[in-house]
C-alpha positions as CSV (number, residue, x, y, z in Angstrom):
1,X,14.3,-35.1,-28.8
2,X,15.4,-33.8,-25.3
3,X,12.9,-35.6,-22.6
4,X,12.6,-35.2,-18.3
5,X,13.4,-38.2,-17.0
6,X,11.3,-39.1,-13.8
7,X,12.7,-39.4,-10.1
8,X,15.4,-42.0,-10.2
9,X,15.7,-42.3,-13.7
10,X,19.0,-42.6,-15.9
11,X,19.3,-38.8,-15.0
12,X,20.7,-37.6,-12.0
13,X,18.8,-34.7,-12.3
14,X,15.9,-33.6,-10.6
15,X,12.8,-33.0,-11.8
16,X,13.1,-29.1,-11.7
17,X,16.5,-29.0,-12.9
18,X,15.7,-30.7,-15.8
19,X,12.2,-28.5,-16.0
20,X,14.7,-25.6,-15.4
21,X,17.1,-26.9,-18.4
22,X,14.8,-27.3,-20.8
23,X,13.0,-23.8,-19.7
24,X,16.7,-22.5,-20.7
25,X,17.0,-24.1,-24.0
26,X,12.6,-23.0,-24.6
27,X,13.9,-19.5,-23.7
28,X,16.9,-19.2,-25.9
29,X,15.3,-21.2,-29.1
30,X,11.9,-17.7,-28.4
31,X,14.4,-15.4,-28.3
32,X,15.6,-16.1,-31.7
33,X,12.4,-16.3,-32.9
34,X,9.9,-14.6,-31.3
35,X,11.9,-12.6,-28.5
36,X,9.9,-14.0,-25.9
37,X,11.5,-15.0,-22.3
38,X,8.3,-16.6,-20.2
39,X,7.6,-19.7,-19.4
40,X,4.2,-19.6,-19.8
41,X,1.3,-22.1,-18.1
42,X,0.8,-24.0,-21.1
43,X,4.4,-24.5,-21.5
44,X,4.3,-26.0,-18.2
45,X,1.6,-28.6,-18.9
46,X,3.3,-29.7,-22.1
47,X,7.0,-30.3,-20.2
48,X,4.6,-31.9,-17.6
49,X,3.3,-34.0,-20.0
50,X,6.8,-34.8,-21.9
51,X,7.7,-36.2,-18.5
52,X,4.6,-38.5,-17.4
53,X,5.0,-40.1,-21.1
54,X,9.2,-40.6,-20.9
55,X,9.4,-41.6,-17.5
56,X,11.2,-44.5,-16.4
57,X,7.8,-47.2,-16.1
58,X,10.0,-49.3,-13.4
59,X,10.4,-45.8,-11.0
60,X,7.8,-43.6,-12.0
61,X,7.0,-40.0,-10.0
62,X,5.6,-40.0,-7.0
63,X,2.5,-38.4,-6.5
64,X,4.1,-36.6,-3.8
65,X,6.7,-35.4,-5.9
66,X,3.8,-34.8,-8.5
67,X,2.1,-32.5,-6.3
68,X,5.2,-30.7,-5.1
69,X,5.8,-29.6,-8.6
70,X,2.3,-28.3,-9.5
71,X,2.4,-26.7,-6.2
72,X,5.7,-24.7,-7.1
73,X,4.6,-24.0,-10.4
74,X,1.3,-22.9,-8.9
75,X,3.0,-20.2,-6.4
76,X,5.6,-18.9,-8.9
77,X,2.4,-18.4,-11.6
78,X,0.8,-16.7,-8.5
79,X,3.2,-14.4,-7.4
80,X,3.9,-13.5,-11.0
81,X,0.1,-12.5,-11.4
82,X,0.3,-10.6,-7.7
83,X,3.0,-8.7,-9.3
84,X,1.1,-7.6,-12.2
85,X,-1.9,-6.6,-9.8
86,X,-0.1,-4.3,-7.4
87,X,1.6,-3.0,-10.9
88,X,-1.8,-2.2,-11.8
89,X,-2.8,-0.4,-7.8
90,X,0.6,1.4,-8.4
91,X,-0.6,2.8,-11.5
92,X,-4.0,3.7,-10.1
93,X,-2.9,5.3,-7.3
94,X,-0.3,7.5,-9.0
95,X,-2.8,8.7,-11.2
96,X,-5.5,9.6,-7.8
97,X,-2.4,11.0,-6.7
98,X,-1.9,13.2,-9.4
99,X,-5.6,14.2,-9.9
100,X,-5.5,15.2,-5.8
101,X,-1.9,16.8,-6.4
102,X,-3.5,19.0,-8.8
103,X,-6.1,21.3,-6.9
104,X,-2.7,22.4,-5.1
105,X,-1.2,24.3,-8.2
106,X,-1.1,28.2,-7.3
107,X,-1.3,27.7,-3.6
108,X,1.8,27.1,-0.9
109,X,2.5,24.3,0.5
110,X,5.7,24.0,3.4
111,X,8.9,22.1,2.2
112,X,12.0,21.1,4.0
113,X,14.3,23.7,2.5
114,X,15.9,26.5,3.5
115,X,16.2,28.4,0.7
116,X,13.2,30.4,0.1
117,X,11.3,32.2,-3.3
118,X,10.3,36.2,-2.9
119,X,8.5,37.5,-5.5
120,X,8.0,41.2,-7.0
121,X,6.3,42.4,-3.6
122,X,6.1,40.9,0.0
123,X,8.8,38.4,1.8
124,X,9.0,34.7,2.7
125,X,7.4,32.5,5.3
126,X,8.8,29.7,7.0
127,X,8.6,27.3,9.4
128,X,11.5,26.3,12.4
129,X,11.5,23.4,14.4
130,X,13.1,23.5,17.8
131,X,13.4,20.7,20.0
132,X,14.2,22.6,23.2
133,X,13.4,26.1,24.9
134,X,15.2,29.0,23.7
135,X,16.2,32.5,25.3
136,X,16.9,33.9,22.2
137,X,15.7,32.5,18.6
138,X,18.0,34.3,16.1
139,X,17.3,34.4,12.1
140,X,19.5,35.2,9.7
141,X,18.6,36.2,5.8
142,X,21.0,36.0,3.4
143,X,21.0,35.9,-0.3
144,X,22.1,33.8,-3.2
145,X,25.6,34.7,-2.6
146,X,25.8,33.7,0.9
147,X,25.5,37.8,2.2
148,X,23.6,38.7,5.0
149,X,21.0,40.8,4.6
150,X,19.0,41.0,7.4
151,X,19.0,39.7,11.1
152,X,15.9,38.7,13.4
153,X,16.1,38.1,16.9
154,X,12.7,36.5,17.9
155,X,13.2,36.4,21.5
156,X,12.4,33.6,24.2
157,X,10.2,30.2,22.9
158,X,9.7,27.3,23.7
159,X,10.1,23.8,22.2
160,X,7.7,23.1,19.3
161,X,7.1,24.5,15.6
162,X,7.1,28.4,15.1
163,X,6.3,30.2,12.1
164,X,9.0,32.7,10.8
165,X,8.0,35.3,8.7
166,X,10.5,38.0,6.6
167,X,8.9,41.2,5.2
168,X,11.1,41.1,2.3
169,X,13.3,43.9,4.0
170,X,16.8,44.7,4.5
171,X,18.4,46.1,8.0
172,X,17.4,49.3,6.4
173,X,13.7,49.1,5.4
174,X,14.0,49.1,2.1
175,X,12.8,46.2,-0.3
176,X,15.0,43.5,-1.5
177,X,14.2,42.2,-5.3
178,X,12.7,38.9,-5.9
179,X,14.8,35.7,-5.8
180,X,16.4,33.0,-3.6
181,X,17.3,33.9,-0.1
182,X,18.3,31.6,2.5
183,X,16.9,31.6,5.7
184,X,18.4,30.5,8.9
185,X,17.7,30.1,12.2
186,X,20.0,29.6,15.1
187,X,20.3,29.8,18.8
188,X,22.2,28.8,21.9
189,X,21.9,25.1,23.4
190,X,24.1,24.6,26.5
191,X,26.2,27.4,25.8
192,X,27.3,26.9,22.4
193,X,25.6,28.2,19.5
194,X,23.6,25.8,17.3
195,X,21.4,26.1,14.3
196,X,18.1,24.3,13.3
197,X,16.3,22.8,10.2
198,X,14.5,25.2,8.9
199,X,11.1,24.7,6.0
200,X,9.6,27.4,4.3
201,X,6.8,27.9,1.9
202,X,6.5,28.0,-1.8
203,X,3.9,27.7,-4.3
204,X,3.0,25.5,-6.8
205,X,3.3,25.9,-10.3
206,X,2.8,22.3,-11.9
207,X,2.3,18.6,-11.0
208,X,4.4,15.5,-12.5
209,X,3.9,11.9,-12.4
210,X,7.5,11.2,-12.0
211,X,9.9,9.4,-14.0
212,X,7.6,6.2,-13.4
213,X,8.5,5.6,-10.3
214,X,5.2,6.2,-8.8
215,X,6.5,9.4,-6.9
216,X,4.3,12.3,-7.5
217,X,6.2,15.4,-8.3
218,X,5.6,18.9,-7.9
219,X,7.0,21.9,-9.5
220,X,7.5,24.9,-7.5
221,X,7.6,28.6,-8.6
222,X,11.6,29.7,-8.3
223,X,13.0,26.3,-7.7
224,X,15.0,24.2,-10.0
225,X,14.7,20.7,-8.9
226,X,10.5,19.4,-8.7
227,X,9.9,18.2,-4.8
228,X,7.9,14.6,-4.3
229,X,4.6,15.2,-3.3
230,X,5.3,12.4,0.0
231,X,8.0,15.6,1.1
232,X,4.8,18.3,1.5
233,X,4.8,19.0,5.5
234,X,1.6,20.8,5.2
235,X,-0.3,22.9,3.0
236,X,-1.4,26.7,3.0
237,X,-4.7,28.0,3.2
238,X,-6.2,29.1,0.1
């Protein structure tokens, strides 16, 4: 029968090593059996025990030592619990999340991407950050194959955010079918030309939970990949 020897026993172990060893050998002999891989409290108290009744009587544990164990057992058994708890929070606020997410299926909402959804009739909206005053705001639309269909020159503004907004036309007048177009916006900083980040709207077709990560996910009409719900820069009136 495998025993803990106390502090300055035969062993030159310590007491945890040995609690460790014999939680090794527990683990393996559950597996085979039951598949189970804790060390649960109970377990605890009975290695505990094993050890206060095989001691050496001569150098018996200190209750220093004594409480230093309980104490570590205590915290690990704590944290694991704390664990458990903000598994639980996780879960609940994925699921508020999701019931929230929800009221925004069929409206837009402004995502950090350039490309850009036009249905059937109308254009596209977006939005364009720029971090300095511009004489001249320039935006370029240009389809799936990287063609340019139509060119916008704003004029003068000044830092901030600006809303761009594209009929759906093409240089000509006449309306573009639906699909992906990329919009673009550029302008001169110091005398070299430099483009900006550019969001634009799109609306909502479903919501996901994720793959479990927590992340809420939301499906958007025209777009392949789902966006996370934390990526949303703001969200169109209804």
């Amino acid at each position: 029968m495998t025993g803990i020897n106390g502090a300055g026993g035969a062993s030159n172990l310590t007491y945890l090593d040995q609690l460790k060893s014999m939680q090794d050998k527990k683990v393996q002999e559950e597996q085979k059996t039951t598949g189970q891989n804790e060390l649960k409290q109970e377990d605890f108290l009975s290695l505990l025990t094993k050890q206060l009744a095989q001691q050496d009587p001569f150098k018996p544990v200190g209750n220093d030592q004594m409480i230093a164990q309980m104490a570590s057992f205590a915290t690990v058994d704590g944290i694991s619990q704390m664990n458990d708890q903000f598994g639980s929070l996780n879960s609940a606020m994925t699921s508020s999340q999701a019931l929230q997410a929800s009221s925004l299926v069929g409206r837009d909402v402004l995502i950090p991407s350039a490309t850009a959804v036009k249905g059937i009739e109308g254009g596209v909206a977006g939005m364009v950050k720029l971090p300095q005053a511009l004489d001249n705001l320039m935006v370029r639309i240009e389809n799936e194959q990287g063609q340019l269909i139509k060119t916008m020159d704003l004029g003068a503004k000044p830092p901030g955010e600006h809303r761009l907004d594209w009929d759906g036309m093409d240089e000509n007048g006449n309306p573009l079918p639906e699909g992906r177009y990329q919009v673009k916006a550029a302008g001169l900083v110091g005398g070299e030309n430099r483009e900006f980040d550019v969001s634009t709207y799109a609306n909502v077709n479903s919501v996901l939970l994720g793959n479990g990560d927590g992340n809420v996910m939301l499906n958007l009409a025209g777009l392949d990949s789902p966006f996370k719900l934390a990526e949303v820069l703001e969200v169109g009136q209804v």
